[in-house]
C-alpha positions in Angstrom: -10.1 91.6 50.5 -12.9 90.4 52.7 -16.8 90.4 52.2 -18.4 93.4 53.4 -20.4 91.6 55.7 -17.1 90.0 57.4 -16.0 93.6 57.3 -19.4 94.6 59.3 -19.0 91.7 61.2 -15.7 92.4 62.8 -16.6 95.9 63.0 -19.8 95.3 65.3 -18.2 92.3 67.4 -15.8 94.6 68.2 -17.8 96.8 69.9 -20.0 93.6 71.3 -16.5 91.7 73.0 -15.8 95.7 74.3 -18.8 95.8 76.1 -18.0 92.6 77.9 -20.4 89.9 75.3 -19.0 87.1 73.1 -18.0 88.2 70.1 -20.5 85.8 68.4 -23.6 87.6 68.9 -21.9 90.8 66.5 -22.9 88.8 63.6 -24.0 90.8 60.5 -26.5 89.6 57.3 -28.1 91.3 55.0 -31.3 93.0 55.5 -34.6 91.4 55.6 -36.1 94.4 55.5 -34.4 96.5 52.7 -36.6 99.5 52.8 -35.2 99.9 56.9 -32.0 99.2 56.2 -28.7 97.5 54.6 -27.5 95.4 57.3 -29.0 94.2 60.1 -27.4 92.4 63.6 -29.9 90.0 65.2 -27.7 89.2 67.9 -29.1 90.7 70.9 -31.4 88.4 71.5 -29.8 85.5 71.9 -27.1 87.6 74.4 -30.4 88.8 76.3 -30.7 85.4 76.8 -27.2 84.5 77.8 -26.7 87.3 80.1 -30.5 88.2 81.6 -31.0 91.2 80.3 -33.6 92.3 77.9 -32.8 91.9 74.8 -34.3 95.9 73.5 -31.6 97.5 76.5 -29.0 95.3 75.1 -29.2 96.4 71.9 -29.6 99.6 72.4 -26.4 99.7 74.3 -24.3 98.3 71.2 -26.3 101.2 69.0 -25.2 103.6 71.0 -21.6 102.5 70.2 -21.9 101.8 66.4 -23.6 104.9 65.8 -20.1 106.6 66.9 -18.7 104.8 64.2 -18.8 107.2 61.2 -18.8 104.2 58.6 -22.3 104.3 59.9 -25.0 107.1 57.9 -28.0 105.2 60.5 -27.8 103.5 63.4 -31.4 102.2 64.5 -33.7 99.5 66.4 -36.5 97.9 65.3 -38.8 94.9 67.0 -37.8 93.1 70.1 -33.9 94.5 69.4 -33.0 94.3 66.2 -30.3 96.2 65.0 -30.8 97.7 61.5 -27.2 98.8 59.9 -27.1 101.3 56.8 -23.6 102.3 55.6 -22.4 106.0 54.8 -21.5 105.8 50.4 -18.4 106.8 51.4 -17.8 103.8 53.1 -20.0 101.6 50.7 -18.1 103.2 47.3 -14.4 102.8 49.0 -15.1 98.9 49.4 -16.8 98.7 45.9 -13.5 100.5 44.2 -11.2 98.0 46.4 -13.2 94.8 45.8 -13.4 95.6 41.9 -9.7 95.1 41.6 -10.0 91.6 42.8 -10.9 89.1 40.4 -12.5 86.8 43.1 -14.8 90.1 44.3 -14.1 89.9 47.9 -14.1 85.8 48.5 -11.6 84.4 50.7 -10.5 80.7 49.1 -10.7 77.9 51.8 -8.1 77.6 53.6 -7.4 73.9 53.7 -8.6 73.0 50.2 -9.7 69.3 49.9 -8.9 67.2 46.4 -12.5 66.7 44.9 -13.8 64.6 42.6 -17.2 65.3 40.9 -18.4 62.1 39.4 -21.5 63.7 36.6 -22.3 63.0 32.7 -22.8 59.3 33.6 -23.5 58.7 29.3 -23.4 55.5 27.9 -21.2 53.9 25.5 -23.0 52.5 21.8 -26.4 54.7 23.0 -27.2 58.2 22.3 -27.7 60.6 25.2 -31.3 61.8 26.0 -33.0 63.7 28.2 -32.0 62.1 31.7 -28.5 62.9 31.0 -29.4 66.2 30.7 -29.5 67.4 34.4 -26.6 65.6 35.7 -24.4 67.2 33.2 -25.3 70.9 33.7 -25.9 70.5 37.7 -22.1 68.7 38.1 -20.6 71.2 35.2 -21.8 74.2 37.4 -21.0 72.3 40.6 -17.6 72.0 39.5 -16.9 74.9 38.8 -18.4 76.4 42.1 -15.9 74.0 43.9 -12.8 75.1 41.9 -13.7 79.0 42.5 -14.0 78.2 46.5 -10.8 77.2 46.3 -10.4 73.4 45.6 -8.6 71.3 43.5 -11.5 69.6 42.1 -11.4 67.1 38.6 -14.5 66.3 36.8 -15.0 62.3 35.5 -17.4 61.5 33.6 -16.9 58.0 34.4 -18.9 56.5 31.3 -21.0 53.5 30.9 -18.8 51.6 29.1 -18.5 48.0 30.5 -22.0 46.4 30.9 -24.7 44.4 29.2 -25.3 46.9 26.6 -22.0 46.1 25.4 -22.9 42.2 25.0 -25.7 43.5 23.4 -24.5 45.3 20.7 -21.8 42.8 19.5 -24.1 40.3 19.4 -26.4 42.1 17.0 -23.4 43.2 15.1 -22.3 39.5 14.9 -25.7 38.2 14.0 -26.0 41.3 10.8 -22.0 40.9 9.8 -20.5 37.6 10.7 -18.2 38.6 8.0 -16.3 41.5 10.2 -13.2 39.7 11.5 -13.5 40.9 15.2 -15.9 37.7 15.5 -13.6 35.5 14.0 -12.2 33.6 16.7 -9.6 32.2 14.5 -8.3 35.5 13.6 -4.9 36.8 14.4 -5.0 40.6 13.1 -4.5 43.2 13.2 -7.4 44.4 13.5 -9.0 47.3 11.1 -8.0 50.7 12.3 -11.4 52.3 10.5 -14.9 51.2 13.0 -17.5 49.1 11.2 -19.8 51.1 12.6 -20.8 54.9 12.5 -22.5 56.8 15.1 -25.7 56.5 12.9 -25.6 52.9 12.5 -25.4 52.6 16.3 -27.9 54.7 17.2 -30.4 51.8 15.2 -28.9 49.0 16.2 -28.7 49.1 20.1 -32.6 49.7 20.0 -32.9 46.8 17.9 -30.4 44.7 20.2 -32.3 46.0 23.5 -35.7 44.9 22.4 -34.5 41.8 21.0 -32.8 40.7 24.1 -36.4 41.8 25.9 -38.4 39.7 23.3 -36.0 36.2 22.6 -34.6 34.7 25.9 -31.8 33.2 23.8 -30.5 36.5 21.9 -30.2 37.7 25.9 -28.3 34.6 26.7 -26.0 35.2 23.9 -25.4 38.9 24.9 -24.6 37.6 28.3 -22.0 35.3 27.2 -21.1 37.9 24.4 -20.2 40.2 27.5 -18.5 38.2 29.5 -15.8 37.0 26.7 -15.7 41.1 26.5 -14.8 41.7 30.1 -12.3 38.2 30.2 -10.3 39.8 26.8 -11.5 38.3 23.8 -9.4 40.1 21.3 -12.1 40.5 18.8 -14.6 41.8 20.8 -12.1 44.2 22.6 -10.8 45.7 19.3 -14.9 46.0 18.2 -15.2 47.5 21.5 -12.9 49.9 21.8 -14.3 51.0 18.3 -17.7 51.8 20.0 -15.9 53.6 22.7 -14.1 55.6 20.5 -17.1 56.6 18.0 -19.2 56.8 21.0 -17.0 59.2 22.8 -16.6 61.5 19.7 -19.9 61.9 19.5 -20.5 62.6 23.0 -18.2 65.5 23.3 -19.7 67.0 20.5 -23.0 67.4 23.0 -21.0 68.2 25.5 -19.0 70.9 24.0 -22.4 72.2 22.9 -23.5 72.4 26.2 -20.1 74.4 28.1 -19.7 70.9 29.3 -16.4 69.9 30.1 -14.4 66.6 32.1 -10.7 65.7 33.4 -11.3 62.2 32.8 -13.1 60.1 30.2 -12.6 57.2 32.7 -15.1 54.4 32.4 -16.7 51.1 34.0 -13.8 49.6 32.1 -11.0 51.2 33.6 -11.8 50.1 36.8 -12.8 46.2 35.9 -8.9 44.8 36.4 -9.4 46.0 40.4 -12.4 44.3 40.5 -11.8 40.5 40.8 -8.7 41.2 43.8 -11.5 43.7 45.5 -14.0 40.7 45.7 -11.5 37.8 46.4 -10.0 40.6 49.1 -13.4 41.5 50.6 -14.4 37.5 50.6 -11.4 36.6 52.3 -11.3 39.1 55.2 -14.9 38.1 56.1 -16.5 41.6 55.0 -18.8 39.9 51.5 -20.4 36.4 52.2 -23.2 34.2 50.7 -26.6 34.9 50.8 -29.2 32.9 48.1 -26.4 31.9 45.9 -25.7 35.7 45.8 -22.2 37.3 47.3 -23.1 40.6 49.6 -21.9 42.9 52.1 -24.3 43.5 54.8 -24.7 47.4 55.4 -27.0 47.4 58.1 -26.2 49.9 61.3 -27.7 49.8 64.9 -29.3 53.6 64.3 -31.1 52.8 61.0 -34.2 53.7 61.5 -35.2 52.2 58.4 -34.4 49.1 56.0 -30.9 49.2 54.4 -30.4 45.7 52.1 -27.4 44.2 51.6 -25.0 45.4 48.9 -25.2 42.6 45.7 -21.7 42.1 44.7 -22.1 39.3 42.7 -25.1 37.6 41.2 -25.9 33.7 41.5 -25.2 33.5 38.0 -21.9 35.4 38.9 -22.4 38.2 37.4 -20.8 41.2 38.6 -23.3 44.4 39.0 -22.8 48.6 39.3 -22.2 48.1 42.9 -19.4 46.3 42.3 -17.7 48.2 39.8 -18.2 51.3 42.2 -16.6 50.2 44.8 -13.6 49.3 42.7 -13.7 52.9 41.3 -14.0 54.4 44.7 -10.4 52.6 45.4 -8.9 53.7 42.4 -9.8 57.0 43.0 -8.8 57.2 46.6 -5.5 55.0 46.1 -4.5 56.5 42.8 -6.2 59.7 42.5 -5.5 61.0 46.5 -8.9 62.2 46.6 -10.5 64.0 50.3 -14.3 64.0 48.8 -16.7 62.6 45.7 -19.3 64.3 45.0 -22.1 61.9 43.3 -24.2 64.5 41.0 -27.0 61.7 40.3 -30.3 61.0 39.8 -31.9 61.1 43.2 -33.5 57.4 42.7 -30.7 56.4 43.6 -30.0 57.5 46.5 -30.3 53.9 48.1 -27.6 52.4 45.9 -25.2 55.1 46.8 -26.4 55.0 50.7 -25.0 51.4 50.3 -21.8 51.7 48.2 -20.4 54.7 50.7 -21.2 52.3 53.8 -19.8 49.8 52.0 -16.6 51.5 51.0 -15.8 52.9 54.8 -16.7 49.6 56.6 -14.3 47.6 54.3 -11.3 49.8 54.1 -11.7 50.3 50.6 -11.8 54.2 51.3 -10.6 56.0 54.9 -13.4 57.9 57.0 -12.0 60.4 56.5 -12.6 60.6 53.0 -16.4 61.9 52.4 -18.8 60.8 50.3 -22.3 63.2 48.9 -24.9 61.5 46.6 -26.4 64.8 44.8 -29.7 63.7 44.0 -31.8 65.7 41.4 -35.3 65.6 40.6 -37.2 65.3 36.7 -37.3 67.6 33.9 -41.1 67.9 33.1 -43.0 69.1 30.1 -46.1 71.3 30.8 -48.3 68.3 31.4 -46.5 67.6 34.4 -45.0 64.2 33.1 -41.5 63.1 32.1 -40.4 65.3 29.0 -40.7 63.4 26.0 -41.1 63.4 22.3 -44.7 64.5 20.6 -44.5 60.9 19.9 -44.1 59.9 23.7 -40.4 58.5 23.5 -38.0 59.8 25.5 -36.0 62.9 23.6 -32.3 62.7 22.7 -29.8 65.4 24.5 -29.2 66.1 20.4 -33.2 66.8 19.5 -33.6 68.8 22.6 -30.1 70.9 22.1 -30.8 71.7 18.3 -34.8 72.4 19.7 -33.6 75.5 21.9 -31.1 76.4 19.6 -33.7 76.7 16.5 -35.7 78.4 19.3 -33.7 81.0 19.8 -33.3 81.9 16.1 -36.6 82.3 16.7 -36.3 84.6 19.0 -33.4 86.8 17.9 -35.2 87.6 14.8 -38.3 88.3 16.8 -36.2 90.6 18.6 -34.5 92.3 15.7 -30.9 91.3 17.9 -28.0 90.0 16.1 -29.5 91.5 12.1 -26.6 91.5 10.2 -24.6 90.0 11.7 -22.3 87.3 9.7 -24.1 84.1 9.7 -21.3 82.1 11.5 -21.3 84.4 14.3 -25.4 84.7 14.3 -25.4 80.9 14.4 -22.7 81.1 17.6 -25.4 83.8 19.1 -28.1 81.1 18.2 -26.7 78.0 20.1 -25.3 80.1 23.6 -29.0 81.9 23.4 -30.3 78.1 23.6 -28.0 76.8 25.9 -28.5 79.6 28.9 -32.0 79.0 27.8 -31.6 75.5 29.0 -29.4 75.5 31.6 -31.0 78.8 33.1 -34.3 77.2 33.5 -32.9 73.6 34.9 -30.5 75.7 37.9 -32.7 78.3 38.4 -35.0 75.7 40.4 -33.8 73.7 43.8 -31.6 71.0 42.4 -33.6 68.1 44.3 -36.8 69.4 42.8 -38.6 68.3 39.9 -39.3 71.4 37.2 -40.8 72.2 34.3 -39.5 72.9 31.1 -41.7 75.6 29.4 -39.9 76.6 26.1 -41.8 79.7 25.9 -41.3 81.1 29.3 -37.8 80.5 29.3 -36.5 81.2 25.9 -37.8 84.8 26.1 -35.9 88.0 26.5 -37.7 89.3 29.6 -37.9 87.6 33.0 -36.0 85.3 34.8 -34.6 83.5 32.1 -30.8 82.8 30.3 -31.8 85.0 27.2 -32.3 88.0 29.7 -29.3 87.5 31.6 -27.5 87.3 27.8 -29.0 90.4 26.1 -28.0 92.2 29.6 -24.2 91.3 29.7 -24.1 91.8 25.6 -26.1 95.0 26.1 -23.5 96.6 28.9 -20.6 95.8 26.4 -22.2 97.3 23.8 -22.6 100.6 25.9 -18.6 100.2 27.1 -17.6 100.0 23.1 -19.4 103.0 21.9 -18.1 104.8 25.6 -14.4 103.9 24.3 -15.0 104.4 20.3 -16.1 108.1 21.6 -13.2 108.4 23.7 -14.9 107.9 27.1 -12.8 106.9 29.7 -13.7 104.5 32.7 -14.0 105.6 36.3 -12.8 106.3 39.2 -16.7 105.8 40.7 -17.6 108.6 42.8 -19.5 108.9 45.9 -22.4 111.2 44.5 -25.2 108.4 44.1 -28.9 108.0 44.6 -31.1 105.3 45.6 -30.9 103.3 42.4 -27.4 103.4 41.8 -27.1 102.5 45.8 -29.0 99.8 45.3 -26.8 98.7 42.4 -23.9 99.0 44.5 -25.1 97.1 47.0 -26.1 94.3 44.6 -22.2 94.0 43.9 -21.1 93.4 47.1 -23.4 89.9 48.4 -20.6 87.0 45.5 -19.0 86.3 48.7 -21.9 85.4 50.8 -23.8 83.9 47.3 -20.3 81.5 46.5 -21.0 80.3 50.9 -24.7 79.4 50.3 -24.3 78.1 46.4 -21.4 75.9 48.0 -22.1 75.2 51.3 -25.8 73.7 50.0 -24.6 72.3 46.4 -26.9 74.5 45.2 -26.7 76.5 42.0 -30.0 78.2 41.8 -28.8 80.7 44.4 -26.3 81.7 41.9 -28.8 82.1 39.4 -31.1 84.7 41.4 -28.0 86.8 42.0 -27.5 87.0 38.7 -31.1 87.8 38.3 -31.2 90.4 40.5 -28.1 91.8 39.6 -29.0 92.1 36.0 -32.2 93.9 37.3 -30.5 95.6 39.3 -28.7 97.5 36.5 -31.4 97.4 34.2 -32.8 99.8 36.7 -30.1 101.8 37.1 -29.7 102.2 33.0 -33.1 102.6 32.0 -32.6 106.0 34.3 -29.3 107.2 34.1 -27.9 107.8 30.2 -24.7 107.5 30.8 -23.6 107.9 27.2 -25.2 111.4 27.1 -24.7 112.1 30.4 -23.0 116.1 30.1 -20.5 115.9 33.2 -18.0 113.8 32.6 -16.9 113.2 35.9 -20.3 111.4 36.7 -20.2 109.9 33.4 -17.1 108.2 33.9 -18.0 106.8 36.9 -21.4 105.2 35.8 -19.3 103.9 33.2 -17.0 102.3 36.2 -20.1 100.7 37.5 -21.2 99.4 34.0 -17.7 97.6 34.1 -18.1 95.9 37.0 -21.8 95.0 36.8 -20.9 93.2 33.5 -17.7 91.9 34.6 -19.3 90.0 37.8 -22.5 89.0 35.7 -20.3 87.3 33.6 -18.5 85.6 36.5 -21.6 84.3 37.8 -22.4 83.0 34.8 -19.7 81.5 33.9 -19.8 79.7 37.1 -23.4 77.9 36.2 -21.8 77.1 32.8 -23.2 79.3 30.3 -21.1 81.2 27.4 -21.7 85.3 27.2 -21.3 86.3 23.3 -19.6 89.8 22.9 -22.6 91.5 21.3 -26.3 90.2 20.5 
């Protein structure tokens, strides 16, 4: 089934090719104006233009017609010929019962769906997550899952951190505190311990200690360097300590991640891609696309239309080291040779949007990846605190994803027993409540703003139970499942709707047609915040319509059985929506 403004559209350009005009110019949208009308067609104006007439006769030429049409309860103009479109509930009730019955509420999949990749998380091996992480996990989660609903065949990567200095780092502290551990005994032939050396605890002290050692003692830095390259050239020891950080490290990190409704297709790495990397360079050396430059190897990026300064891309240090750049590029061909994709979708920090400028130029001037496969850098902005600044600890240090997950979740306890929601509930199950409350807390108030904005994170504003907030959206979608289990515990039964409605339950109706046009926008800008004031407004929406209808009391049963019909769906396409920006819906609060 089609979206009831492609319904409307056809409809009017109908009429518009009849009377001789391009069928374009029969576009529908929603009303700017909802206290005129529904629907309005803007198209007259532009035809006026086209066909020198004036653009009030024109329209009210293709009035004339529509208000024939008895889909149509008001037909009407309004400015310079604007054409204001409100539906009969007849009409408006029959596409609400037909769209209800499909699970995708009206949207048409694309019809030539593209592979996509969506390259977010970006966490770091032997380092807890903090804060920065945040964003680019819930923005690419929620982007993902837009992409897969449109009709894709998308794959989330998570494409770790894995595979650079830090590494070096981190066995050369180890080595310095336990010479004893045999993965730095160069004389040893294993096998090596099954059982890491190391917990996650352990590492979350000693890669501070390791980073600021290597910025205060040149020769601790010197000996991570060399520490990391006898990594990346297959020193058995340090691969079998290394793939014990990896493992510890990734444990831990889907723990966060599962916290957060976070989820990836591949756990791929920096390291998975290091084995293409010495062929990509030699390759890209000898067919005259990477040269010298100040001891340094590069690709020049430079095109006749920049308008501004694009460096060269650094493949290769003077000191031959190998950089991000390089193991980029070598990702971007095993994805596009191995994992057939049409697009990659970069959900990054916004700072660097240079880098990426230069690795996709990069990639399509050397072969590495067709033009026709597309590249999208989607830049975000900062999380702030209510001073404006970077959000950090009381201390001033930046916060770990961990502090700031179990803050929102102790938070919402908080809140709940403010609230008097979830008493008595069994503590496992209150605790469950607890950490989704926390979560849409979070992710609410991070894709409710622009995604290439910066925000602020008020705790407060956005952890309570009125507004535009996650909790809100929650207690609504618990609340309207509460009211269909005591309808069916009573015996109630579910619909058919009915056509008998006023303005508020019109209005609700109405609300439950735009998904389709939402899922365009959301997708068409990689933007989930328009998601999250649908579901705003459509949880207000309803709120509306139940603070004045009581449908569980309601005396005809006929009426009653179709407000219970609208309940339904209300609660069936909030939870759609939200389940589309990534946040969890518990059964009952």
């Amino acid at each position: 089934m089609t979206s009831i403004r492609s319904q409307l559209t056809k409809i009017v350009s109908a009429v518009v090719t009849d009377l001789g005009y391009d069928a374009q110019y029969g576009e529908v949208v929603l009303s700017n104006r909802p206290d005129l009308s529904q629907f309005q067609c803007n198209g007259a104006l532009a035809a006026a233009k086209r066909y020198g007439r004036k653009p009030r006769d024109l329209a009210q030429e293709i009035a004339d017609r529509l208000q024939e049409d008895p889909r149509f309860r008001e037909v009407s103009l309004a400015g310079p010929g604007f054409i204001n479109l409100t539906l009969t509930d007849d009409f408006l009730v029959a596409y609400i019962r037909g769209v209800a019955a499909d699970p995708r509420w009206g949207y048409q999949p694309v019809g030539q769906p593209e592979r996509i990749l969506v390259d977010y998380g970006g966490a770091n091996v032997a380092k807890p997550m903090h804060i920065g992480h945040l964003r680019t996990a819930i923005i690419g989660e929620s982007l993902k899952r837009l992409t897969g609903f449109v009709g894709h065949h998308v794959i989330g990567d998570v494409h770790l951190g894995d595979w650079g200095l830090q590494m070096g780092q981190v066995i050369a502290e180890t080595r310095d505190r336990r010479p004893e551990l045999p993965y730095f005994d160069a004389d040893f032939s294993g096998p090596y311990p099954d059982q890491s050396p190391v917990t996650i605890e352990e590492l979350d002290e000693i890669y501070p200690a390791a980073s600021k050692r290597a910025k205060e003692h040149p020769e601790f830095m010197e000996a991570a360097r060399k520490a990391t390259v006898a990594l990346q050239e297959g020193r058995p020891g340090y691969r079998a300590f290394w793939r014990h950080l990896v493992n510890v490290s990734v444990a831990e990190l889907k723990r966060d991640y599962n916290d957060l409704n976070v989820h990836f297709d591949y756990w791929l790495g920096e390291s998975d891609a290091h084995e293409l990397v010495e062929p990509l360079v030699a390759r890209l050396k000898a067919e005259g696309y990477a040269h010298m430059s100040d001891g340094a190897l590069v690709i020049d990026v430079t095109r006749a239309d920049d308008n501004r300064e694009i460096p060269p891309l650094l493949l290769v240090k003077s000191d031959g080291a190998m950089l991000y750049s390089t193991t980029d590029l070598a990702t971007v061909e095993y994805r596009v040779e191995e994992m057939r994709v049409d697009r990659i979708l970069y959900v990054v920090d916004q700072r660097q949007s240079l880098h990426f400028e230069q690795v996709f130029r990069a990639a399509h001037q050397t072969g590495i990846a067709p033009e026709s496969v597309q590249f999208e850098h989607l830049g975000f902005g900062t999380m702030n605190g209510n001073d404006g600044k970077p959000f950090k600890t009381r201390a001033g240090g930046t916060m770990k994803l961990r502090y700031l997950i179990d803050m929102v979740t102790e938070k919402a306890r908080e809140r709940l027993s403010e609230a008097q929601v979830a008493q008595g509930y069994p503590e496992a199950e209150k605790e469950e409540i607890a950490r989704m409350v926390g979560v849409a807390t979070l992710k609410f108030a991070d894709l409710s703003n622009q995604r290439t904005q910066n925000y602020v994170f008020d705790l407060d504003r956005f952890s309570a139970f009125e507004g535009r907030t996650g909790p809100y959206l929650l207690y609504t979608a618990a609340r309207t499942k509460s009211i269909l289990r005591k309808a069916a515990d009573e015996g109630l039964t579910v619909g058919p709707l009915q056509v008998s409605v006023d303005e508020i339950e019109r209005a609700l109706l109405l609300k439950l047609t735009e998904l389709p046009d939402v899922i365009d926008t959301a997708f068409a800008q990689r933007m989930p915040h328009h998601l999250c004031e649908y579901a705003y407004t459509l949880a207000a929406a309803f709120n509306r319509f139940y603070h004045e209808h009581l449908i569980l009391v309601e005396s005809d049963p006929v009426q009653q059985s179709s407000w219970l019909a609208l309940a339904q769906m209300t609660v069936d396409l909030l939870s759609l929506v939200l389940d589309l920006l990534g946040i969890e819906v518990p059964e009952r609060m």
